[in-house]
C-alpha positions in Angstrom: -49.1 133.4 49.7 -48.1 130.1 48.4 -48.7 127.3 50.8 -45.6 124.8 50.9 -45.3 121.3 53.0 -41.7 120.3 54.2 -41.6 116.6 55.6 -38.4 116.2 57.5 -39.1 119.4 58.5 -37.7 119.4 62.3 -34.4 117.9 60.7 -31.3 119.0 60.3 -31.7 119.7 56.5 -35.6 120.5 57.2 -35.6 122.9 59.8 -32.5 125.2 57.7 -35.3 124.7 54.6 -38.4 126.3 56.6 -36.4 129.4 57.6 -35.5 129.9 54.2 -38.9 129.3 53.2 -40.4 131.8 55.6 -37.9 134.4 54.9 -38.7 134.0 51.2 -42.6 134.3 52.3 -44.4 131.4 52.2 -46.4 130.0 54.5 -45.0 126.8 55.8 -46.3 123.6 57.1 -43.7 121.5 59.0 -44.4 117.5 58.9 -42.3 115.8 61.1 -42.3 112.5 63.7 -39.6 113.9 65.7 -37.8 110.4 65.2 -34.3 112.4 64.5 -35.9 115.8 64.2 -36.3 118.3 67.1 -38.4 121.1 68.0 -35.7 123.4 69.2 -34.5 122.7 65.7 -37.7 124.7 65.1 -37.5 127.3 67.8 -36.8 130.4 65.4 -40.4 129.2 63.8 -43.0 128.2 66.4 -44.5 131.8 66.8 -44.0 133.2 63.3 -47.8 133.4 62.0 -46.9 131.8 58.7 -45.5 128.6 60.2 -47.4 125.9 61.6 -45.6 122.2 63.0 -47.3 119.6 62.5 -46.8 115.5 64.3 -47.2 113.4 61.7 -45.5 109.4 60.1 -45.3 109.6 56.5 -46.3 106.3 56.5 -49.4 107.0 57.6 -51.7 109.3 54.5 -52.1 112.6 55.6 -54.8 114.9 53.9 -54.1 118.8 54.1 -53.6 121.4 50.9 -50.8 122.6 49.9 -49.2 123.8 46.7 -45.5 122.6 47.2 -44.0 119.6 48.8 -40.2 119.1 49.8 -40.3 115.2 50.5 -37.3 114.9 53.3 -38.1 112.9 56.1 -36.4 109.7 56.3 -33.6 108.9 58.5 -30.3 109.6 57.2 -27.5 108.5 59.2 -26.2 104.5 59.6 -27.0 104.7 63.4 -30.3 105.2 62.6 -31.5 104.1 59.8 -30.6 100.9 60.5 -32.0 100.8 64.0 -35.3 100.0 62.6 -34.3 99.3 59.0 -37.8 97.9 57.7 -39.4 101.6 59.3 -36.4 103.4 56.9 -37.8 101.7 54.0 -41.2 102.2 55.0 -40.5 105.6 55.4 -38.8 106.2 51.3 -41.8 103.7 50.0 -44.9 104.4 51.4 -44.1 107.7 52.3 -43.3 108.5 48.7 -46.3 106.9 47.6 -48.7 109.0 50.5 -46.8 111.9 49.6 -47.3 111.3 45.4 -50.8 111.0 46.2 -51.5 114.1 48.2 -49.3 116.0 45.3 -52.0 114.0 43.0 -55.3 115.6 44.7 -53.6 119.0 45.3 -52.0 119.2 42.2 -48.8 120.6 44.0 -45.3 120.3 42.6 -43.6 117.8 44.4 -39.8 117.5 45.2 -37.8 114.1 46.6 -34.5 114.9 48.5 -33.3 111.4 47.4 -29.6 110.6 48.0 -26.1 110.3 46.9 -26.3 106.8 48.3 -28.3 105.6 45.1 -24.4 105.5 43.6 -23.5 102.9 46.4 -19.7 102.6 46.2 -19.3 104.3 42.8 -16.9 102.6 40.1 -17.8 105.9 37.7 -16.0 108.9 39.4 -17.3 112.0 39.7 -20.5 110.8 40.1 -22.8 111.9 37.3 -26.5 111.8 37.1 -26.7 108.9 34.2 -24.7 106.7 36.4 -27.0 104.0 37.6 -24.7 103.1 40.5 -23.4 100.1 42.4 -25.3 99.4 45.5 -26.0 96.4 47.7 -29.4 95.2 47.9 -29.3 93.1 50.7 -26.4 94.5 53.1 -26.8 96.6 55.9 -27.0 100.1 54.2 -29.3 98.8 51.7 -32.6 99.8 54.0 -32.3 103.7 53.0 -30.1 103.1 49.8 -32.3 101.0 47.7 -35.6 102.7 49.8 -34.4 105.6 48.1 -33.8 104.2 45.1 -37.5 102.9 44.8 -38.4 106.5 45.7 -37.4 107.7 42.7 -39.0 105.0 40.8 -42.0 106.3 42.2 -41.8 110.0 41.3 -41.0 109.0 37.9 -43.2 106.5 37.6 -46.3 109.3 38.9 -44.7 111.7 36.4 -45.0 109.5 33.3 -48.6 108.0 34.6 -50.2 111.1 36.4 -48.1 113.8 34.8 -47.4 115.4 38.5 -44.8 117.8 38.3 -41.7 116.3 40.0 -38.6 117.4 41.4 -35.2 115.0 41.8 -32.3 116.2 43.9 -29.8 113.7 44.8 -28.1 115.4 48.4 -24.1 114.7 48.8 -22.7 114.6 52.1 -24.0 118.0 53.8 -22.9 119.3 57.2 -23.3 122.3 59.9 -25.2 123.4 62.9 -27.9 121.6 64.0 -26.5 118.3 63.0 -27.2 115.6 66.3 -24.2 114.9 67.7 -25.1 110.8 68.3 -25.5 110.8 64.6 -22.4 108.8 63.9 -21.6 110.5 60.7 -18.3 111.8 60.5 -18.2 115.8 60.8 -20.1 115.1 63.8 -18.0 112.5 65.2 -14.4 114.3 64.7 -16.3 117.4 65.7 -17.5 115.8 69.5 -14.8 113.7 69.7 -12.2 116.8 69.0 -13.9 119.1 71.5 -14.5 116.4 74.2 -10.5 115.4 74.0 -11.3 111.9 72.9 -9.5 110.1 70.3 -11.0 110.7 67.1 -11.6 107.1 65.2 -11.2 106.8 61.3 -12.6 103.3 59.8 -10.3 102.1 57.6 -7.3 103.9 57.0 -8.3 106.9 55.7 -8.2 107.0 52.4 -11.4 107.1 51.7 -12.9 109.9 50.1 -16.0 112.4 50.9 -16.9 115.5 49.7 -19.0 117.9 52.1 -21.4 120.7 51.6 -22.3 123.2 53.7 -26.0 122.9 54.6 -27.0 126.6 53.2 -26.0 125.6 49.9 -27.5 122.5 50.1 -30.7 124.3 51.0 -30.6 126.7 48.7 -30.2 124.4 45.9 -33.6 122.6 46.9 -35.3 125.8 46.5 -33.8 126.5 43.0 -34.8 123.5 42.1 -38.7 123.5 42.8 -38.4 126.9 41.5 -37.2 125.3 38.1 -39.3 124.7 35.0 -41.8 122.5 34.7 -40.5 120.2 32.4 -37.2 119.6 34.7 -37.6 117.2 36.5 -34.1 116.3 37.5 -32.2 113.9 39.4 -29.6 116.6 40.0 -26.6 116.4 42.2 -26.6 118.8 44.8 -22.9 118.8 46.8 -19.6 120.2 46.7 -16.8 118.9 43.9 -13.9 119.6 46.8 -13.3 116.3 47.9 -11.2 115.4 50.6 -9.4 112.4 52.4 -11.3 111.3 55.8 -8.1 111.6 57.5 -7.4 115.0 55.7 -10.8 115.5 57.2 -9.9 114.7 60.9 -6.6 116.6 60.8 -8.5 119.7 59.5 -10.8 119.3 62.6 -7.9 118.7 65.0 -6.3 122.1 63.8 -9.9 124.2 64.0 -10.6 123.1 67.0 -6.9 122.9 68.6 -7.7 119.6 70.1 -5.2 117.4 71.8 -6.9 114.5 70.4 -4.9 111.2 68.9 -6.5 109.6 65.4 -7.3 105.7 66.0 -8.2 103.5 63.0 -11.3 100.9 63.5 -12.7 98.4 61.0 -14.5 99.7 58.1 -18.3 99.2 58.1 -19.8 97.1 55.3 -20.6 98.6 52.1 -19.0 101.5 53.3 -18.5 103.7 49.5 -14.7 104.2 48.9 -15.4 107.5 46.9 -17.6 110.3 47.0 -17.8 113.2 44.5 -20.7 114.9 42.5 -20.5 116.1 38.7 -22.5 119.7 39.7 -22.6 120.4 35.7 -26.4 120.1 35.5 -26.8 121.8 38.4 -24.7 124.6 36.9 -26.5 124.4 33.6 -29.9 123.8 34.7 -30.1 126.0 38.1 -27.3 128.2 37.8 -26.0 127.0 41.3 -22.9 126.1 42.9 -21.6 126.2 46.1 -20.6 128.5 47.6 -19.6 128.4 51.7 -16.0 126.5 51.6 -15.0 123.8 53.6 -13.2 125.1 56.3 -15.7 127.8 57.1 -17.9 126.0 57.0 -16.6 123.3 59.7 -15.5 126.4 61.7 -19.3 127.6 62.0 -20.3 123.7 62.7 -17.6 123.7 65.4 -19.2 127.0 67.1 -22.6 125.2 66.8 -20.8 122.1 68.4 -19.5 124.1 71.5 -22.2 125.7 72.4 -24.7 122.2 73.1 -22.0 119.9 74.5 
């Protein structure tokens, strides 16, 4: 049985990955410092034999063996990644390089969920993998972009020196159940603030663009791509090409959830990209994945999710 680490593992993203892992029979070890993650994300997992949670900061080395590592944890929403936004960094640099290292002595395969973020606000759209982006370095956002950017420096830097088996996926904008609903991203948002009969608030005027992917897709992408071959290393985009308007967005929300709620426009955050939307050819071509949950089932199973913890 092949012995897999998942850091980020009580996250949203995480916690969906372990139950696939388990179901697909590996033994699991779940890394996680509960800073956004939860153990009731976790609660399908605690007594299966082959699963075992662990407390643990990245930041800090950790020294356990295992033959596969998904590298996820890291903070991923504005709220809180830039509530301690020299931690967020700390988290994409030194993790990466405690995590590198342990892949070094274990000589495990080793797999970054870096970010669409490393496009910053995009002047190439679709966003393809040989863009190089257009990000910030020193605004508000730049914490988790560029810490993710420097992540990937890393992988490929322990690939071409240590010739460590590495894994790129660059994650789009994913949604669904066990998102945290304080997260301040936006299906989350419209999502509470639909069911709760507040007035859903749109920054800017919505126009900007997004394009969302169900998190089992998302997931199951990850695992095709450590399942790839050796030599590919990525980055990949992983996210769906259906991209929408943020108001288009709300309004969809509004009509799901048969809310009475009013849209109000705020001032756009800083940095905030205008455009979002992957170029999934190489992830066609290379993993012989697409998506495949659409976007309004996949906001009414989020919604059901929603109702049943508020």
């Amino acid at each position: 049985m092949k012995r897999v680490m998942v850091t980020g593992g009580a996250g949203f993203i995480g916690s969906h990955l372990c139950e696939k892992l388990i179901k697909e029979n590996y033994e699991v070890l779940c890394i996680d410092n509960y800073f956004t993650g939860s153990r009731k994300n976790l609660s399908e997992l605690i007594d299966k034999p082959a699963f075992e949670a662990m407390r643990h900061d990245i930041t800090f080395p950790l020294y356990v063996e295992t033959d596969q590592i998904y590298n996820l944890a890291c903070p991923a929403s504005p709220i809180h990644y830039q509530s301690d936004p020299v931690q967020t960094t700390k988290t994409s640099v030194h993790g990466s390089i405690n995590m590198l290292g342990l892949a070094k002595r274990t000589n495990a395969r080793i797999l970054q969920a870096s970010t669409s973020e490393v496009y910053g606000d995009p002047q190439v759209h679709p966003q393809i993998e040989t863009y190089q982006g257009n990000v910030n370095p020193i605004g508000p956002r730049a914490c988790y972009d560029e810490g993710k950017r420097c992540a990937e420096t890393l992988f490929f830097d322990y690939y071409r020196q240590h010739n460590l088996i590495i894994k790129i996926g660059r994650i789009f904008n994913t949604f669904g159940p066990r998102m945290l609903p304080n997260d301040g991203r936006v299906v989350s948002n419209f999502i509470v603030q639909a069911l709760t009969g507040k007035p859903i608030s749109i920054y800017g005027d919505g126009s900007h663009t997004r394009s969302f992917c169900y998190v089992s897709d998302t997931v199951e992408a990850l695992f095709l791509l450590m399942m790839s071959k050796n030599n590919f290393t990525g980055p990949v985009n992983i996210g769906n090409p259906s991209e929408l308007s943020i108001l288009e967005l709300a309004e969809l929300i509004i009509r799901k959830t048969k809310s009475s709620s009013k849209i109000t426009h705020e001032k756009i955050p800083v940095d905030d990209p205008t455009r979002r939307k992957p170029d999934i050819s190489l992830a066609k071509t290379k993993l012989g994945w697409s998506p495949k949950v659409d976007l309004e089932e996949g906001i009414e199973k989020t919604i059901k999710y929603f109702k049943a913890i508020l």
